[in-house]
Backbone as ProteinMPNN parsed JSONL, in Angstrom:
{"seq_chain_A": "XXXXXXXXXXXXXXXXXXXXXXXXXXXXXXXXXXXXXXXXXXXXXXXXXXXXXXXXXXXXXXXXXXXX", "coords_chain_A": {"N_chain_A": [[-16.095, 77.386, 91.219], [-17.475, 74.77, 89.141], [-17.182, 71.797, 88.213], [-18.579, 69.274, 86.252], [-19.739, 66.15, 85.254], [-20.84, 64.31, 82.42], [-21.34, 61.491, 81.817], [-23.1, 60.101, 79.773], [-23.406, 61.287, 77.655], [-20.71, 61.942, 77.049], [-20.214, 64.508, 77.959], [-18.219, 67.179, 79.313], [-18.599, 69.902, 81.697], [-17.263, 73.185, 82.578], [-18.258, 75.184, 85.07], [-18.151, 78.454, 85.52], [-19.257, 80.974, 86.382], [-22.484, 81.977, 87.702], [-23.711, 83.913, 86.05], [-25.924, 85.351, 83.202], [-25.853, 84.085, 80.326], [-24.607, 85.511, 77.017], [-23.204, 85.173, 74.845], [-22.122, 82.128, 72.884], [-19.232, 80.463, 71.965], [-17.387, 78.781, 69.725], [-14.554, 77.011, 70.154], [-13.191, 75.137, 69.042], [-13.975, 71.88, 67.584], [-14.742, 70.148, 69.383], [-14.725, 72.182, 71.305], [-16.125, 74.711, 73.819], [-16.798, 78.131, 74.555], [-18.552, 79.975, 76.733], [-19.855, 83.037, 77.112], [-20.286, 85.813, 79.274], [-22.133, 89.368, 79.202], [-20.139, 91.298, 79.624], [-18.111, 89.806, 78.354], [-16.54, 87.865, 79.692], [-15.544, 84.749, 80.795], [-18.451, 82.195, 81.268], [-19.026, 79.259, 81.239], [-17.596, 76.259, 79.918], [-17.729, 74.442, 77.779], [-16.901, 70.958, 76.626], [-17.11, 68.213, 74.521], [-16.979, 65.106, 73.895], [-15.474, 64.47, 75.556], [-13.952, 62.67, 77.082], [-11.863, 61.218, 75.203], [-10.868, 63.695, 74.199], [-10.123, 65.248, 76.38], [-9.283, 63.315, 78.432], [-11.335, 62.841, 80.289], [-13.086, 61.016, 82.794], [-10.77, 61.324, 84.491], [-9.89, 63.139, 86.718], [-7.586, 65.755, 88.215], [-6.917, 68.512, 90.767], [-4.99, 70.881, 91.511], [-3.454, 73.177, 93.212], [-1.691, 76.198, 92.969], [0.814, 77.723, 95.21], [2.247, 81.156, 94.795], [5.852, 81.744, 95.108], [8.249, 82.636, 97.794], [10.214, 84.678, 97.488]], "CA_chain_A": [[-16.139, 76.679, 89.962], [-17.724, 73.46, 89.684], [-17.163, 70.564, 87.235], [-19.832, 68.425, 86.063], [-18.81, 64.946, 83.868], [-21.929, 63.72, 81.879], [-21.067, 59.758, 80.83], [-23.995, 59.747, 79.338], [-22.8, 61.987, 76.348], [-19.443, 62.119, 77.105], [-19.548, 65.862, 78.119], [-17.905, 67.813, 80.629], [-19.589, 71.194, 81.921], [-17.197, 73.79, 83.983], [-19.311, 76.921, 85.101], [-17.249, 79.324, 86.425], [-20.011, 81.842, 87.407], [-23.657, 81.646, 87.05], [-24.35, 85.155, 85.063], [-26.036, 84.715, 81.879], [-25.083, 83.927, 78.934], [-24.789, 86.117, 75.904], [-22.408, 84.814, 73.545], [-21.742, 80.991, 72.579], [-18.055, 80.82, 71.05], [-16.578, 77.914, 69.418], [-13.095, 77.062, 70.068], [-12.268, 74.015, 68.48], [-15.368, 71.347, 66.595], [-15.855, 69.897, 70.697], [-14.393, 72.827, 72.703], [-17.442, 75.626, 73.271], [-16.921, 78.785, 75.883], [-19.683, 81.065, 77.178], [-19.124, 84.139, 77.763], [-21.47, 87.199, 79.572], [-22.366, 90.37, 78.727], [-18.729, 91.745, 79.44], [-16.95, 89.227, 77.725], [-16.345, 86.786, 80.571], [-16.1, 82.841, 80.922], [-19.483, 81.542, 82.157], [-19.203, 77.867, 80.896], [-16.737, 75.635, 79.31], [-18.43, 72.58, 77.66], [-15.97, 69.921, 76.084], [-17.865, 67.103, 74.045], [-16.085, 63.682, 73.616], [-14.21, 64.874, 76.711], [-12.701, 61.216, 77.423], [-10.667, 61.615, 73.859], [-10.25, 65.586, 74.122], [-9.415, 66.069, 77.927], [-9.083, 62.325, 79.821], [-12.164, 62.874, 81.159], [-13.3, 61.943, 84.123], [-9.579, 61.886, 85.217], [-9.191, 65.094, 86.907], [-6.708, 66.549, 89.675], [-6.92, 69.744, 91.361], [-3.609, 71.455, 92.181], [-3.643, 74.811, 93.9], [-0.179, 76.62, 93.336], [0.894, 79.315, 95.907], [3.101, 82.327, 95.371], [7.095, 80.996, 96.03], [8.661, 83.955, 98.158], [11.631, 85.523, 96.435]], "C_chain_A": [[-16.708, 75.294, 90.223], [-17.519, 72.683, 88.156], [-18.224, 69.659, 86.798], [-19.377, 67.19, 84.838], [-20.343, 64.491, 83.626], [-21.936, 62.536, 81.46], [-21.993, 59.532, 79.875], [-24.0, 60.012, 77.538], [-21.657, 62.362, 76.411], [-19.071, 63.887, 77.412], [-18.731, 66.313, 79.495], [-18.163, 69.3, 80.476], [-18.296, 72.019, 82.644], [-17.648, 74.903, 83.816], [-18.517, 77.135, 86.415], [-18.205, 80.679, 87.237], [-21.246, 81.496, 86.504], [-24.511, 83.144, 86.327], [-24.772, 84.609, 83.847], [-25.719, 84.999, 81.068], [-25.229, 84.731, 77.913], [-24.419, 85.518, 74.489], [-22.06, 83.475, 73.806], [-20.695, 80.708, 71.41], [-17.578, 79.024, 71.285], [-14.959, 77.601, 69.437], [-12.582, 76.426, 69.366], [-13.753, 73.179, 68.218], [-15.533, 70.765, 68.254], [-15.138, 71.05, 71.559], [-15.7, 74.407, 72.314], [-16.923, 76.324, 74.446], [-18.252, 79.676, 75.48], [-19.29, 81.873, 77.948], [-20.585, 85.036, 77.986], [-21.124, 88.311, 79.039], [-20.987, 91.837, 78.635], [-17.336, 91.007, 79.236], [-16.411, 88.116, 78.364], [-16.591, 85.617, 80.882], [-17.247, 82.656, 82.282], [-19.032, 80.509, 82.098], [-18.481, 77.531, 79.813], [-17.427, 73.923, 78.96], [-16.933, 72.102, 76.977], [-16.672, 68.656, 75.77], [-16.733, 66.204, 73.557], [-14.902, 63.885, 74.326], [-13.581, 63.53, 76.727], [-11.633, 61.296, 76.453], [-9.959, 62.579, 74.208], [-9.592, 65.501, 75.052], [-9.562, 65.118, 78.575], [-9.924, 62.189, 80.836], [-12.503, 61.463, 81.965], [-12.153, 62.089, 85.213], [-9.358, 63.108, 85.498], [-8.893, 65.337, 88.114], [-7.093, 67.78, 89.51], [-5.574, 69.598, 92.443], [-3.623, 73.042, 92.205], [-1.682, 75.185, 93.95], [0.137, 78.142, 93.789], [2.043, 79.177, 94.702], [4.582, 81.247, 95.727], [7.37, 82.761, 96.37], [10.119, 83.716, 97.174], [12.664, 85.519, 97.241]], "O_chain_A": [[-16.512, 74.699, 91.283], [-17.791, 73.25, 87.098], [-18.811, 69.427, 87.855], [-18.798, 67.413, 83.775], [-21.049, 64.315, 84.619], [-22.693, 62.4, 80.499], [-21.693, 58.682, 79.037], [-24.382, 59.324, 76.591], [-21.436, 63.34, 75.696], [-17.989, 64.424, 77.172], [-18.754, 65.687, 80.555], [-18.007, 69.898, 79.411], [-18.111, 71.395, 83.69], [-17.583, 75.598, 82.803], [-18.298, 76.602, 87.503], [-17.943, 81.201, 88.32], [-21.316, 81.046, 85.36], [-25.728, 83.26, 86.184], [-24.238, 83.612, 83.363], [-25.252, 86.111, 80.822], [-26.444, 84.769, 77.716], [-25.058, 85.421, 73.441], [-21.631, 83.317, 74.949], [-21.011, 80.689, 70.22], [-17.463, 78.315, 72.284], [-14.256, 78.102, 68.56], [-11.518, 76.795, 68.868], [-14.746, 73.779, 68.629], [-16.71, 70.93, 68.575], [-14.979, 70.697, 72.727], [-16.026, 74.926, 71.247], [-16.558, 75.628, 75.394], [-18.764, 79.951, 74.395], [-18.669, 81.792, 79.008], [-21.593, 85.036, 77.279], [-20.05, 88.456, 78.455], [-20.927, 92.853, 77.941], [-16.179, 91.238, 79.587], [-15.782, 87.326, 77.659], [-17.718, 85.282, 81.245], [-17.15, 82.817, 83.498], [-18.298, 80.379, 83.077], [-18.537, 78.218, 78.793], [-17.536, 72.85, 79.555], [-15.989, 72.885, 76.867], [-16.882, 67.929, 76.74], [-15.748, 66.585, 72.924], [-13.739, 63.642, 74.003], [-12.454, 63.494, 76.232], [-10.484, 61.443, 76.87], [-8.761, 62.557, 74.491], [-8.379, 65.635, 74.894], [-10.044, 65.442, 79.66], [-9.683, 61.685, 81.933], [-11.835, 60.595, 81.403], [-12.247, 62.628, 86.315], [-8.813, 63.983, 84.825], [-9.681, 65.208, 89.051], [-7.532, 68.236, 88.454], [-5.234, 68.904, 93.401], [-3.788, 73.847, 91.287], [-0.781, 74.684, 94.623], [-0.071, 79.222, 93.238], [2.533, 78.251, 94.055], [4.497, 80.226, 96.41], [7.006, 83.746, 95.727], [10.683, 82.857, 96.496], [13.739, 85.992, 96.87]]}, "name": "protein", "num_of_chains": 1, "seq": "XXXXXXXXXXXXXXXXXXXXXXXXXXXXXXXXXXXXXXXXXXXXXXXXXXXXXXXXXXXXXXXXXXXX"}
């Protein structure tokens, strides 16, 4: 996955795989996914990310598995 922050237009990009695109689905008036040809997230834009999603604040937290 990679992230991409645009300042320029306030977007943020994440592309989760690089298959192409078929379908361009609105989630919300700035949230947009892209999905391929079997339904699957290509690309997650977010416009006026700093408002929407705190952009370009962003952690990465990886959570194992607890054993039982």
């Amino acid at each position: 996955m990679n992230i991409k922050y645009f300042s320029d237009t306030d977007t943020a990009l994440m592309e989760f795989t690089d298959k192409p695109v078929k379908e361009t689905c609105e989630i919300s008036e700035n949230v947009y996914i892209d999905l391929d040809m079997d339904g699957n997230p290509v690309n997650l834009t977010i416009e006026h990310a700093r408002q929407s999603a705190h952009f370009p604040d962003i952690s990465y937290q990886q959570i194992e598995k607890t054993a039982q």
